[in-house]
ZALUM-561350 format. One record per residue (C-alpha): x, y, z; chain; residue in one letter; residue number from 0. Coordinates in pm, whole numbers. Example, Ala and Ser with C-alpha at 12.3 -4.5 7.8 and 13.67 -1.06 7.14 Angstrom:
ZALUM-561350
<px: 1230 py: -450 pz: 780 mol: A type: a seq: 0>
<px: 1367 py: -106 pz: 714 mol: A type: s seq: 1>
END
This chain:
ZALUM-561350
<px: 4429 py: -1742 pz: 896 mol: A type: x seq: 0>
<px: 4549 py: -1450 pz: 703 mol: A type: x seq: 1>
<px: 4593 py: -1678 pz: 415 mol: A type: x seq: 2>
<px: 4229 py: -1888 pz: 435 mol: A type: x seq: 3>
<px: 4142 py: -1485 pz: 406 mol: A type: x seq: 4>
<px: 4276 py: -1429 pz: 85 mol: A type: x seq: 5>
<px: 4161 py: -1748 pz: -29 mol: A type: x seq: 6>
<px: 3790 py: -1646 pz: 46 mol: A type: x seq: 7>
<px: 3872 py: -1322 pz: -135 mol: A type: x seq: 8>
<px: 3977 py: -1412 pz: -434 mol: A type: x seq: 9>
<px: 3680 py: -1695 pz: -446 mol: A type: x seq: 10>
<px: 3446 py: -1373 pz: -474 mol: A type: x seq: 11>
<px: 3563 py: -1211 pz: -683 mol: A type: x seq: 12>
<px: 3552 py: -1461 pz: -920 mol: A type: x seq: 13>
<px: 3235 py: -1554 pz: -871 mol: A type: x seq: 14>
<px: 3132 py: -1198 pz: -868 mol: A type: x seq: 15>
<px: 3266 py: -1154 pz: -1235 mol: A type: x seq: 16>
<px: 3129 py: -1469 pz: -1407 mol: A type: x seq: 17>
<px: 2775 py: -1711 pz: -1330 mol: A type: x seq: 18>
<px: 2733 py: -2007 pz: -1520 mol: A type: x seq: 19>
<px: 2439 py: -2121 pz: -1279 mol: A type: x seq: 20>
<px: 2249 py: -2057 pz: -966 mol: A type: x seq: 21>
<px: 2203 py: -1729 pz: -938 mol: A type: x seq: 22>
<px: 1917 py: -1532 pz: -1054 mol: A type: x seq: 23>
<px: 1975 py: -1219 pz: -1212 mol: A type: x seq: 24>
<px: 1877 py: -890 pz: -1077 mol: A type: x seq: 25>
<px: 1762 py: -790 pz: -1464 mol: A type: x seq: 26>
<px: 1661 py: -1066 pz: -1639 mol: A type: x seq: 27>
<px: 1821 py: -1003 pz: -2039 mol: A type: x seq: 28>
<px: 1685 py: -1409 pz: -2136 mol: A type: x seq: 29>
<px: 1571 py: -1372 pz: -2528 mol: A type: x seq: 30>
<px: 1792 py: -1071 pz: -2571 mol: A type: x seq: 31>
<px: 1982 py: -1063 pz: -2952 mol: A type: x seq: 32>
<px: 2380 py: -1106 pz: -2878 mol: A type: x seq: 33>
<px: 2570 py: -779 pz: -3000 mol: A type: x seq: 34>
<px: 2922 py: -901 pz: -2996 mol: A type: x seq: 35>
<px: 3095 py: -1284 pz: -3001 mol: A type: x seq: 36>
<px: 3374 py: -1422 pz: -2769 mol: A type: x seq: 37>
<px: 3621 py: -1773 pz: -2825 mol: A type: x seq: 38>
<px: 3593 py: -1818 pz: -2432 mol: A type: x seq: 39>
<px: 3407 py: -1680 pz: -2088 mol: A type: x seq: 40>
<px: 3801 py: -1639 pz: -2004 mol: A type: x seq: 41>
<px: 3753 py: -1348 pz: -2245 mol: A type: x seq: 42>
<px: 3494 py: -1147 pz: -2056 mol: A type: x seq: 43>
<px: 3546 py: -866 pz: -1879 mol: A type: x seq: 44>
<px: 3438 py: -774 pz: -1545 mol: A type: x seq: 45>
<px: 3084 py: -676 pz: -1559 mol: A type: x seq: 46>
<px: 3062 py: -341 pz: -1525 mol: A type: x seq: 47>
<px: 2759 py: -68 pz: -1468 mol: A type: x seq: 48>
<px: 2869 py: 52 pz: -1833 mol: A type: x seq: 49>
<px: 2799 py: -293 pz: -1976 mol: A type: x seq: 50>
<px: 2479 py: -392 pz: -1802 mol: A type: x seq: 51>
<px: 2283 py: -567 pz: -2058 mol: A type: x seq: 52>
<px: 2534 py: -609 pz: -2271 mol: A type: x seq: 53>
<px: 2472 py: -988 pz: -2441 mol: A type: x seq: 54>
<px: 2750 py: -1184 pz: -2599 mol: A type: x seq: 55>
<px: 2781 py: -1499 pz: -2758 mol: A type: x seq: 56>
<px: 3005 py: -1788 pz: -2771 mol: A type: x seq: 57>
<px: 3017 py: -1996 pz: -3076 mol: A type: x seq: 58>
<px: 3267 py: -2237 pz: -2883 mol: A type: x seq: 59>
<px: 3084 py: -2283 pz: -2588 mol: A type: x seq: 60>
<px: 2791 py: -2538 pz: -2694 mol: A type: x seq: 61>
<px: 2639 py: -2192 pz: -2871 mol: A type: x seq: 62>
<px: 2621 py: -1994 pz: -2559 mol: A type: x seq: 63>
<px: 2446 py: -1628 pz: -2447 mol: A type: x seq: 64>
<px: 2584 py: -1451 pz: -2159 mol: A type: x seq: 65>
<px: 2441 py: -1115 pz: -2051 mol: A type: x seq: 66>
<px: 2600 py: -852 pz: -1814 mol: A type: x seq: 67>
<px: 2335 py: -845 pz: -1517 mol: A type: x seq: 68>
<px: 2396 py: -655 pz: -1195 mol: A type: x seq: 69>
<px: 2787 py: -718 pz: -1188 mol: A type: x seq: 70>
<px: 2774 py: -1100 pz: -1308 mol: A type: x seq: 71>
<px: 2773 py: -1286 pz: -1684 mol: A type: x seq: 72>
<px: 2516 py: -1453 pz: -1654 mol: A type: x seq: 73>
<px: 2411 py: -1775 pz: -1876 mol: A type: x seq: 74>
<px: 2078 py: -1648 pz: -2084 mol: A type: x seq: 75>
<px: 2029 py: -1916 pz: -2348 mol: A type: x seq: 76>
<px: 2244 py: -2229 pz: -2531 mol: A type: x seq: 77>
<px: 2219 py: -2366 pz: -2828 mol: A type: x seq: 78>
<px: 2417 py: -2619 pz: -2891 mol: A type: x seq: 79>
<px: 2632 py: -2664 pz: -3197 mol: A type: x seq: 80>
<px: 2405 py: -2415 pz: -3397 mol: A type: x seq: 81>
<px: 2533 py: -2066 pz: -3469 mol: A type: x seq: 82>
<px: 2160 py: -1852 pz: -3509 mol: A type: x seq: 83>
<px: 2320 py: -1658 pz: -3764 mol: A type: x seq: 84>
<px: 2498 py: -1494 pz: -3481 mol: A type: x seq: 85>
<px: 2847 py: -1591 pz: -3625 mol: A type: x seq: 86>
<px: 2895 py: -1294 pz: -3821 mol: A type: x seq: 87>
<px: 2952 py: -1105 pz: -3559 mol: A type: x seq: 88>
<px: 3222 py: -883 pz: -3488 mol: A type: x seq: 89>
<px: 3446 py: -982 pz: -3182 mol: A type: x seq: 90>
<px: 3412 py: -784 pz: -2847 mol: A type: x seq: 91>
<px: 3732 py: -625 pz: -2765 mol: A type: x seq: 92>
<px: 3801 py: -283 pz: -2565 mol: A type: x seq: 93>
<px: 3719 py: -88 pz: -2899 mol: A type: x seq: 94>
<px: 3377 py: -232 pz: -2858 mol: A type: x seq: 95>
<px: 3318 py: -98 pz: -2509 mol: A type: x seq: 96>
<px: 3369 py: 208 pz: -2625 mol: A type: x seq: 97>
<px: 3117 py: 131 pz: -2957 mol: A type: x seq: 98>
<px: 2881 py: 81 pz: -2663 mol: A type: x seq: 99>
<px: 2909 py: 362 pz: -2465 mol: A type: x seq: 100>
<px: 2873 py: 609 pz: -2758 mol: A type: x seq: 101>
<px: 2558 py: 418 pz: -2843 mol: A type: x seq: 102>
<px: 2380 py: 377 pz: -2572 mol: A type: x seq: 103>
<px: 2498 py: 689 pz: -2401 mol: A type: x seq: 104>
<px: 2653 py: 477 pz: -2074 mol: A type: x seq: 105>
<px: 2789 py: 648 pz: -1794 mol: A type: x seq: 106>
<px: 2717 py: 994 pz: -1960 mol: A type: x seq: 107>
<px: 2513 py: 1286 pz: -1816 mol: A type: x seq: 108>
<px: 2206 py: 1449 pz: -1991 mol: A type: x seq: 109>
<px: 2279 py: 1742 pz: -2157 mol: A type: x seq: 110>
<px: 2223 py: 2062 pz: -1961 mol: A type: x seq: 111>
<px: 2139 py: 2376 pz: -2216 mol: A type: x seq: 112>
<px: 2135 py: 2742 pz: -2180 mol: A type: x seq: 113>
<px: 2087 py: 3029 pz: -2402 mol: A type: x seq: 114>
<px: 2326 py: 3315 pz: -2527 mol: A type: x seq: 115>
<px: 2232 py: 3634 pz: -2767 mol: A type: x seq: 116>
<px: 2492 py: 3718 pz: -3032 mol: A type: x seq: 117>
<px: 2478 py: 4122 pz: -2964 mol: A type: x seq: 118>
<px: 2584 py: 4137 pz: -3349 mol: A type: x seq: 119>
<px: 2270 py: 4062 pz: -3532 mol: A type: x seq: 120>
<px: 2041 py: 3955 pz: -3196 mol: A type: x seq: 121>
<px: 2013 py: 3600 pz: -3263 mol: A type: x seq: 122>
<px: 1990 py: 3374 pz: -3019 mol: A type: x seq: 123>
<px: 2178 py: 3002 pz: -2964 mol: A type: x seq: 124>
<px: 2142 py: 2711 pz: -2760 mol: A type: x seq: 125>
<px: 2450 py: 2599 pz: -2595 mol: A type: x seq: 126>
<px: 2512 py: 2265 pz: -2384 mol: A type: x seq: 127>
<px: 2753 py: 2146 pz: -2167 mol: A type: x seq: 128>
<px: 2969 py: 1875 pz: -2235 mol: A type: x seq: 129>
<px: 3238 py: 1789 pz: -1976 mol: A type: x seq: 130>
<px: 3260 py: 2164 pz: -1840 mol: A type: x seq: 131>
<px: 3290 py: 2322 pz: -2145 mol: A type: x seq: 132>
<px: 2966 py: 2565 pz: -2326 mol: A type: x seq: 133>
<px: 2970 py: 2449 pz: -2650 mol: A type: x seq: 134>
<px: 2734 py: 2574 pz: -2959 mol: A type: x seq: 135>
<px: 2458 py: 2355 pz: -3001 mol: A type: x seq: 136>
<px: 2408 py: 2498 pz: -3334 mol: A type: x seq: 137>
<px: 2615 py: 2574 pz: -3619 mol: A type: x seq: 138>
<px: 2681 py: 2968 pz: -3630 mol: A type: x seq: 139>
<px: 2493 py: 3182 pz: -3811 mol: A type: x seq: 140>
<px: 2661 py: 3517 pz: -3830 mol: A type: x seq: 141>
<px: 2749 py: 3607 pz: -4186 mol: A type: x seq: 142>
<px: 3108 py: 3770 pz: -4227 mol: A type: x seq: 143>
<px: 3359 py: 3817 pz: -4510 mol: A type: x seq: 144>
<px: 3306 py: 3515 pz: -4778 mol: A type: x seq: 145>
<px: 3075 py: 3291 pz: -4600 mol: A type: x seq: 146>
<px: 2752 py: 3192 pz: -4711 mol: A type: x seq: 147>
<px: 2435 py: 3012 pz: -4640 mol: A type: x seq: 148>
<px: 2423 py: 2668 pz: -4856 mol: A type: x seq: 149>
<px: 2083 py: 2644 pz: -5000 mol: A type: x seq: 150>
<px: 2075 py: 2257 pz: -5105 mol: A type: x seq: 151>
<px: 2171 py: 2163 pz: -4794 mol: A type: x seq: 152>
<px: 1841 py: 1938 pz: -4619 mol: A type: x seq: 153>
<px: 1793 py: 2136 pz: -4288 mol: A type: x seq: 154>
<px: 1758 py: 2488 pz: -4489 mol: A type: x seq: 155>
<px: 1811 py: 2738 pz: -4239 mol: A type: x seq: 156>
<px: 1934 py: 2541 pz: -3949 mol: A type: x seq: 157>
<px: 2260 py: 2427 pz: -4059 mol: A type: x seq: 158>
<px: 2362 py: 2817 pz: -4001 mol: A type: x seq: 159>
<px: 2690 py: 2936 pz: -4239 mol: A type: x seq: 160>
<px: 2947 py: 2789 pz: -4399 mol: A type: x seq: 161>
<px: 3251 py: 2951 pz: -4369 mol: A type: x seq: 162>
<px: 3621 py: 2973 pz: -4540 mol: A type: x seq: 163>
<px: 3906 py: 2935 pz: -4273 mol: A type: x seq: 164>
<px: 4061 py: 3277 pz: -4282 mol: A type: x seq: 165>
<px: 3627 py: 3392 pz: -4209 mol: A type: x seq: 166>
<px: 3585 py: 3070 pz: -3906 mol: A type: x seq: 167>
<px: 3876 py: 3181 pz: -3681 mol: A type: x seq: 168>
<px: 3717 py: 3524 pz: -3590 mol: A type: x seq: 169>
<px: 3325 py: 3456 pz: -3668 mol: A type: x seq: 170>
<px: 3225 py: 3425 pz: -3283 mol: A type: x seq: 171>
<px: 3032 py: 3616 pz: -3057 mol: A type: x seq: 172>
<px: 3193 py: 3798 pz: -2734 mol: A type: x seq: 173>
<px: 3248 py: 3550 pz: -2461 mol: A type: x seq: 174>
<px: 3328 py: 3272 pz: -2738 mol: A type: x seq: 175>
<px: 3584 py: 3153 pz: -2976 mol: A type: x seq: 176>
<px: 3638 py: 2908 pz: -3235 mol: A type: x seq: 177>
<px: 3672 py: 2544 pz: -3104 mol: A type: x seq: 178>
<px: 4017 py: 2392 pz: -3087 mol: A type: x seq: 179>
<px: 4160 py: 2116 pz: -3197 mol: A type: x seq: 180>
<px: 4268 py: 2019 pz: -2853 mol: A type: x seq: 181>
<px: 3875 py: 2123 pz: -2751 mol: A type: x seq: 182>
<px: 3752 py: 1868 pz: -3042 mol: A type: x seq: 183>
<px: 3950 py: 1590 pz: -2930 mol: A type: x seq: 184>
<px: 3871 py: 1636 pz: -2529 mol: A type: x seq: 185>
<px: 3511 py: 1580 pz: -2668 mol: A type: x seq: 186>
<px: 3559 py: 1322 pz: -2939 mol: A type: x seq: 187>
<px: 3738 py: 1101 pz: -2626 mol: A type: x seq: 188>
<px: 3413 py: 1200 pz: -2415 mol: A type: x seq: 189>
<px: 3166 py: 1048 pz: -2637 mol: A type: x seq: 190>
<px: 3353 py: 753 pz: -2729 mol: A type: x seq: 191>
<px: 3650 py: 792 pz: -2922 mol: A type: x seq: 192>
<px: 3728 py: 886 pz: -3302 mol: A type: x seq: 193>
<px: 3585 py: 567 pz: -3434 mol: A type: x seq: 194>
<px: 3218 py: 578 pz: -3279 mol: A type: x seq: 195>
<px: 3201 py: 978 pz: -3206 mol: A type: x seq: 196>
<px: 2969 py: 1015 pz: -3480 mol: A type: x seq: 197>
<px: 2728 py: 837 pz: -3400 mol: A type: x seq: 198>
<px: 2700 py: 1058 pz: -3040 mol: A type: x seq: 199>
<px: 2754 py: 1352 pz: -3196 mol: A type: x seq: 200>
<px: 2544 py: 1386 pz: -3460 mol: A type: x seq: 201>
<px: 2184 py: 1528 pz: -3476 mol: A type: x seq: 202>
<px: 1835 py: 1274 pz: -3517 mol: A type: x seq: 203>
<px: 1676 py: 1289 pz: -3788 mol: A type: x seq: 204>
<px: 1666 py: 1316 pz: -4176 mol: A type: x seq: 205>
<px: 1965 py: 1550 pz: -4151 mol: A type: x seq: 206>
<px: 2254 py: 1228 pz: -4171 mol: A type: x seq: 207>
<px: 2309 py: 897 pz: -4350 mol: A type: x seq: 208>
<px: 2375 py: 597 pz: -4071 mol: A type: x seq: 209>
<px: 2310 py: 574 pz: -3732 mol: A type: x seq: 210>
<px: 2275 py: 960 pz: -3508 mol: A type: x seq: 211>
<px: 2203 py: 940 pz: -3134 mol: A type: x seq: 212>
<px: 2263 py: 1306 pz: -3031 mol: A type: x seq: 213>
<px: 2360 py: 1176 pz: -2670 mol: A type: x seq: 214>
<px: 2536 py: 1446 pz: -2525 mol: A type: x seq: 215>
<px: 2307 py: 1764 pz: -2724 mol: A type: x seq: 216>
<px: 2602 py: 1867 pz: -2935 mol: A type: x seq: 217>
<px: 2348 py: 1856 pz: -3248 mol: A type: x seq: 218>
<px: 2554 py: 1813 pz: -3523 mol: A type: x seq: 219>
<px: 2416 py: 1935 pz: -3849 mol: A type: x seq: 220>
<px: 2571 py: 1910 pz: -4236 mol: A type: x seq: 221>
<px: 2594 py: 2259 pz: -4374 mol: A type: x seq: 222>
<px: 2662 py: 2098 pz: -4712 mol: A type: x seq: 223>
<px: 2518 py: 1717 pz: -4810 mol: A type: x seq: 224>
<px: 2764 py: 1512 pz: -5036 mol: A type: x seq: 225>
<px: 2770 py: 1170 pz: -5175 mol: A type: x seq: 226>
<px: 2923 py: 1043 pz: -4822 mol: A type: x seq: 227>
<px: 2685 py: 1299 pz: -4625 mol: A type: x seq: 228>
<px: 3009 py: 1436 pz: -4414 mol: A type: x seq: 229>
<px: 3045 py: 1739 pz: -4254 mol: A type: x seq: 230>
<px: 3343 py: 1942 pz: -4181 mol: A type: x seq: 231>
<px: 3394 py: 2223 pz: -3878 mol: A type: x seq: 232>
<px: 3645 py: 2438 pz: -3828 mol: A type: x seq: 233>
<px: 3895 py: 2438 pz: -3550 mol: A type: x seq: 234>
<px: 4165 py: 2776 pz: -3444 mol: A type: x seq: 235>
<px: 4429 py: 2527 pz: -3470 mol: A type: x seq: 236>
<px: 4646 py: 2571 pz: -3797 mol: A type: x seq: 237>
<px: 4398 py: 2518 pz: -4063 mol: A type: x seq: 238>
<px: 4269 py: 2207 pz: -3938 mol: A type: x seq: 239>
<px: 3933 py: 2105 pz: -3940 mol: A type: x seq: 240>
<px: 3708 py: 1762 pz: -3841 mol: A type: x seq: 241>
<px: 3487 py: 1547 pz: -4092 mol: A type: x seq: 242>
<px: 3175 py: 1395 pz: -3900 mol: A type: x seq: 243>
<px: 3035 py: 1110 pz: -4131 mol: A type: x seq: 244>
<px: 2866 py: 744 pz: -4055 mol: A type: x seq: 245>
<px: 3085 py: 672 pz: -3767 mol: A type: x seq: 246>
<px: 3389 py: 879 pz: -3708 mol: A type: x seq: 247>
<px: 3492 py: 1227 pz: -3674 mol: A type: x seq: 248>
<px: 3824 py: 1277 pz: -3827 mol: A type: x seq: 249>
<px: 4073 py: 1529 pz: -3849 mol: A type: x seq: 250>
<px: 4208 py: 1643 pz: -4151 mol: A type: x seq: 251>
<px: 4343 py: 1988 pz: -4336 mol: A type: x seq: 252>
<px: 4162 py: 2231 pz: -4536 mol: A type: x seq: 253>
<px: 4340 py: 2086 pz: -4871 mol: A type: x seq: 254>
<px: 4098 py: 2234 pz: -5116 mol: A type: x seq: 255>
<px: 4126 py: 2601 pz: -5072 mol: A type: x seq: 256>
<px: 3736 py: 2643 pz: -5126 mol: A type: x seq: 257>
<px: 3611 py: 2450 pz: -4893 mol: A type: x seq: 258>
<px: 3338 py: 2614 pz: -4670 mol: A type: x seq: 259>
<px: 3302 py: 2461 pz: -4332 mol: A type: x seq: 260>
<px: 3068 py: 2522 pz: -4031 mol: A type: x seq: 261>
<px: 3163 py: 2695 pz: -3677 mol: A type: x seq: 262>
<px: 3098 py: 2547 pz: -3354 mol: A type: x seq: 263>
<px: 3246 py: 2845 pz: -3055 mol: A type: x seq: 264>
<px: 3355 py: 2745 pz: -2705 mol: A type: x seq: 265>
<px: 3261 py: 2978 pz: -2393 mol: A type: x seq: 266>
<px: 3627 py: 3167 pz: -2310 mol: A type: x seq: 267>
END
C-alpha cells in the first residue's frame, strides 16, 4: 500500500509541473509573445510563483507556446513547423530566471523610503531599504576636498558630486559610511545578479541608455554621461569601485587616477 502511495505521489507531481491538455488555466497567458526558447518540455522547470506568465517556445515541438500559469506549463498556442520569427531567441537557462526577476521585479518587496538630514550643510536625502540595509537613494551631495559637481552631466543637479577616492571614503554624513564592496555585491545578488543588476538598479527616465526599471528605489543616476553612458560609485574597499551601464554592474579599480565617481552611504 505504501508503495501504490508513492506511486500516486509522484503522478502529481508531475502533472503538477507540466499540462499539455485538459486543464484550464487559472490566468489565461493565450496570445502572449514567447520571451525565451526550449529543445524539449523535459527542459522546463517547475513552475514557480517567480515565473508566472513566463511564455516559452519550442521550435521542436510542432512550434509550440507554453506559459507558466498557477504552478503548471500550460499549452497556449502551436504552430506547426513555422518558427513566427520566434527562433532568434535566446535559450532559457537558470541565467534567464534571474534576467526575469530583475525585470519584472518577481518575488521582491516595494521599496520602503525614509528621510535623513546631513547636519553638515542641512540637506536632506531619501534613503530606501533594500534587504535590511538604509541605502542612499541619491547620489551625495556634500562637497569636500577635490570633488566637484559635473555640469554636462543630463540630470544637472541631481546626480549630486563626483568624487576622487581618497575624497569618497570619508564624504558621509554621521550615522553613514561609504558602501562596501561586500555591501554592493549583497545587493547586486538581490536584484538579480551582476549580469541583469542594471537594469533594477538604475533610475527611469532620460537619465540612461537601455532598459532602467528602478525596482527596488535604489535610483541610480550618472554623475558623468560617456559614449557607453556608465556610471561608476565608489566602494571603502581598496580602491575599488562598480560601473552600472546597459545591463551589468561591474567591479573594477580606479585605474585612471582622475577619475571622479559618485557616493552611495550605508546606515552604520
Amino acid at each position: 500500500m505504501k508503495f501504490l502511495y508513492k506511486i500516486l505521489l509522484c503522478a502529481l507531481v508531475l502533472w503538477g509541473c507540466y499540462s499539455d491538455k485538459g486543464y484550464e488555466p487559472k490566468n489565461d497567458y493565450s496570445g502572449a509573445v514567447p520571451k525565451y526558447r526550449l529543445s524539449s518540455t523535459s527542459e522546463l522547470p517547475l513552475c514557480s510563483k517567480s515565473l508566472e506568465g513566463m511564455v516559452v517556445y519550442f521550435p521542436q515541438d510542432m512550434g509550440s507556446v507554453y506559459a507558466c500559469s498557477d504552478g503548471l506549463w500550460v499549452k497556449t498556442a502551436e504552430y506547426g513547423y513555422s518558427d513566427m520569427g520566434y527562433d532568434d531567441l535566446e535559450y532559457f537557462n537558470a541565467d534567464s530566471v534571474r534576467k526575469s526577476n530583475a525585470l519584472d521585479n518577481n518575488d521582491i518587496p516595494p521599496p520602503v523610503y525614509d528621510q535623513i538630514k546631513d547636519a553638515r550643510d542641512g540637506k536632506s536625502y531619501k534613503i530606501v531599504r533594500i534587504d535590511d540595509e538604509w541605502w542612499f537613494a541619491e547620489n551625495l551631495d556634500f562637497v569636500t576636498g577635490k570633488s566637484a559637481h559635473y555640469e554636462d552631466n543630463v540630470c544637472k543637479d541631481k546626480c549630486g558630486v563626483g568624487y576622487y577616492y581618497e575624497n569618497a571614503v570619508k564624504a558621509c554624513p554621521k550615522g553613514f559610511h561609504l558602501s562596501t564592496k561586500k555591501e554592493w555585491y549583497n545587493l547586486i545578488d538581490y536584484v538579480g545578479g551582476e549580469s541583469y543588476a542594471a537594469i533594477a538598479l538604475k533610475a527611469e527616465g532620460v537619465y540612461w541608455y537601455g532598459d532602467a526599471r528602478n525596482t527596488v528605489g535604489f535610483s541610480a543616476l550618472p554623475v558623468e554621461i560617456d559614449y557607453y553612458s556608465e556610471n561608476c560609485f565608489w566602494t571603502a574597499s581598496d580602491n575599488v569601485l562598480f560601473d552600472i551601464n546597459g545591463y551589468a554592474v561591474e567591479e573594477g579599480v580606479n585605474v585612471a587616477t582622475q577619475r571622479m565617481c559618485s557616493v552611495r552611504c550605508v546606515g552604520d
